[in-house]
C-alpha positions in Angstrom: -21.7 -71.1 -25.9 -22.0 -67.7 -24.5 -22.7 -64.7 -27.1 -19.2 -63.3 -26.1 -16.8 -65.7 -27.5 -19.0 -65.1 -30.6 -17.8 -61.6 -31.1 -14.8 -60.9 -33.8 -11.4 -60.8 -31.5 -11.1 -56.8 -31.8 -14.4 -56.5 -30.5 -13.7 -58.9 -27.3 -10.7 -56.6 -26.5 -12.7 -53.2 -27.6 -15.9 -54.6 -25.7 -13.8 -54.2 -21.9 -11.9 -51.3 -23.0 -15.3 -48.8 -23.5 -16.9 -50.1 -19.9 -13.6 -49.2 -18.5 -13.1 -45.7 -20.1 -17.2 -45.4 -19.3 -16.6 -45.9 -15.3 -13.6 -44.0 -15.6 -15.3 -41.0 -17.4 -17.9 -41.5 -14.9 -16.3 -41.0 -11.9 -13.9 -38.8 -13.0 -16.7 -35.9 -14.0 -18.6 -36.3 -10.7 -16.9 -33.2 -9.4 -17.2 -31.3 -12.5 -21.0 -30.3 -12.8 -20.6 -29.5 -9.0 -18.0 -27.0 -9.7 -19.6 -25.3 -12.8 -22.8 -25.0 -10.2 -20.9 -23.8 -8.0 -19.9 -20.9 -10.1 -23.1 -20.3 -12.2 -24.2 -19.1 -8.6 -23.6 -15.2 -8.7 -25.1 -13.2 -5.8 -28.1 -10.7 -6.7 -28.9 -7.8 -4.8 -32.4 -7.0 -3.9 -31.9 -3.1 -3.6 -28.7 -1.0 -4.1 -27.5 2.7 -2.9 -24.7 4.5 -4.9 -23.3 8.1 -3.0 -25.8 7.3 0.1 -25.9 9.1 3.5 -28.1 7.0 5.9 -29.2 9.0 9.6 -30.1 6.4 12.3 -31.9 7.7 15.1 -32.0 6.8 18.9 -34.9 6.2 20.9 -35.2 10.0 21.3 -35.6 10.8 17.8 -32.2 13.1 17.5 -29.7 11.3 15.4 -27.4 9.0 17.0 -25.1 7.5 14.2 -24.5 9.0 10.2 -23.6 6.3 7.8 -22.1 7.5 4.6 -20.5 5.2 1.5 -20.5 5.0 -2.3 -21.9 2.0 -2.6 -24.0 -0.4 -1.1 -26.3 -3.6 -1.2 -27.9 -5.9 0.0 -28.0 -9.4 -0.5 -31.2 -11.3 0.7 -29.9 -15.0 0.4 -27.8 -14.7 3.6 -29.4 -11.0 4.7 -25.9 -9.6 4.6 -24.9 -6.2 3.6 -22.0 -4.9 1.8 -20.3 -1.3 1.7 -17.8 0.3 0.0 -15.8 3.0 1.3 -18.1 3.7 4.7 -18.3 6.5 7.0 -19.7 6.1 10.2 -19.9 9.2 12.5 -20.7 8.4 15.9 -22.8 11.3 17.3 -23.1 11.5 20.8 -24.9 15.4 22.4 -22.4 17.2 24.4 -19.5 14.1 23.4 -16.9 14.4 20.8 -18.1 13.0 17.1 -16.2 9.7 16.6 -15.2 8.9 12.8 -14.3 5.9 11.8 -13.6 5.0 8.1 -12.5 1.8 6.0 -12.1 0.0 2.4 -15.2 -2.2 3.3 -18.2 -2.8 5.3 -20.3 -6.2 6.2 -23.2 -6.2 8.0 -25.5 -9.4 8.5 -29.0 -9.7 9.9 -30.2 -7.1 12.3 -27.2 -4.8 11.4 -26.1 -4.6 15.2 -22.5 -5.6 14.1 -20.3 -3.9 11.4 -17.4 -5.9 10.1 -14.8 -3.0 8.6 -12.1 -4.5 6.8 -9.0 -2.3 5.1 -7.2 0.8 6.2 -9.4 1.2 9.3 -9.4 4.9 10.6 -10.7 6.3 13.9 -11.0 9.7 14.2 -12.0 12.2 16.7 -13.9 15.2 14.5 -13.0 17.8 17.3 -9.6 16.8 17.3 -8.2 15.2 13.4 -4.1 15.0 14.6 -5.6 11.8 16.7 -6.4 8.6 14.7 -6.3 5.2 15.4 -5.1 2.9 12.5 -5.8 -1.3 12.0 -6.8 -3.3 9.0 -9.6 -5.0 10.8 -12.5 -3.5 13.5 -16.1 -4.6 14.4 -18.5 -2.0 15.5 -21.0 -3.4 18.0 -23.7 -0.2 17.0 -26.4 -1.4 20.1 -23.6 -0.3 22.7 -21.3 2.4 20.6 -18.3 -0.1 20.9 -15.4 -0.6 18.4 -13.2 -3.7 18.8 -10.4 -5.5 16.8 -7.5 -8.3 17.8 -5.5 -7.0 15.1 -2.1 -4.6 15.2 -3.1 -1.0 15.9 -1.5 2.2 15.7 -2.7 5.2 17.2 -0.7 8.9 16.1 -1.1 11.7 18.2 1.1 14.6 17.7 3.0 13.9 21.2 3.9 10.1 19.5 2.5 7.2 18.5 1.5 3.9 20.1 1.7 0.1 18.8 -0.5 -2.4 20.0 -2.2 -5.8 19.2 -5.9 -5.6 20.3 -8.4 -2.8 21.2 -11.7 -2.1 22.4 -12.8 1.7 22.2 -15.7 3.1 23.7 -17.5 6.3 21.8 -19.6 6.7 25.2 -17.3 6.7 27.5 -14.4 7.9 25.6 -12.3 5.2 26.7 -9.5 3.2 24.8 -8.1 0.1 26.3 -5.3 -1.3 24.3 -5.0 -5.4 24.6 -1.4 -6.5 24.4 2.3 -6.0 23.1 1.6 -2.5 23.7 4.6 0.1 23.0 5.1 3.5 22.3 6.9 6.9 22.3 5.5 10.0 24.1 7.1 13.2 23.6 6.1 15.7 26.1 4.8 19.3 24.4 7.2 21.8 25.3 5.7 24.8 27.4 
């Protein structure tokens, strides 16, 4: 006879009931021991900057951009950079100083690209009563570009302008707003 049917009664019943609680233990931790790895995995910078000012040059050696923020680091498992509270002033001989500030700043790889990400302000240094206001704006630093599909308000002291969309262009000087554009002008009085 089979060594089974040998076993005391309680143990035939208890016998089926462990394998059972076994696979179901089993497969119900599967996902467990992937989601404590998942957050035993912290990010480590390999260098920081507290209070920085960064000048980045153009191929002339005069400076071209200033970079200011109170913190920032960077993170060499995806090459990204983050920064908190940036300043970028756009320097441009003989041009107005552009000023753009934010919450947050991501950069990745070759830094060409800054991500900005809350209370977005665009500024013209030469003349503070204009500014340009989104949540959301990539600056494309190879071409002097700033660019965002998000709403956008821009305050002048003759009114303000709505819009969803922008591309700005610290070279040229040149705003063009992308769509549902609206807005109040009030003409200065002479």
């Amino acid at each position: 006879m089979n060594a089974i049917f040998n076993l005391p009664r309680y143990l035939r019943i208890l016998l089926p009931l462990v394998a059972i609680l076994s696979i179901w233990l089993l497969l119900s931790g599967e996902n467990e021991p992937v989601e404590a790895e998942k957050n035993d995995i912290h990010r480590s910078s390999d260098y920081a900057m507290t209070d920085f000012t960064m000048t980045i040059m153009d191929i002339n050696g005069t400076p071209a951009r200033v970079i200011k923020g109170k913190e920032m680091a960077h993170y060499p498992a995806d090459d990204s950079t983050e920064i908190v509270d940036p300043i970028a002033e756009f320097l441009k001989p003989g041009k107005d100083s552009w000023v753009i500030t934010s919450d947050h700043g991501h950069t990745q790889g070759d830094n060409k690209t800054i991500l900005l990400t809350g209370n977005v302000i665009i500024t013209n240094e030469n003349d503070p009563a204009f500014k340009m206001l989104t949540d959301k704006l990539t600056l494309d630093t190879q071409y002097n570009t700033a660019y965002t599909d998000h709403a956008v308000t821009i305050k002048t002291p003759n009114g303000d302008t709505d819009s969803v969309g922008l591309h700005a262009d610290m070279n040229d000087e040149t705003i063009n707003l992308h769509s549902r554009v609206k807005g109040q002008y009030d003409a200065p009085a002479n």
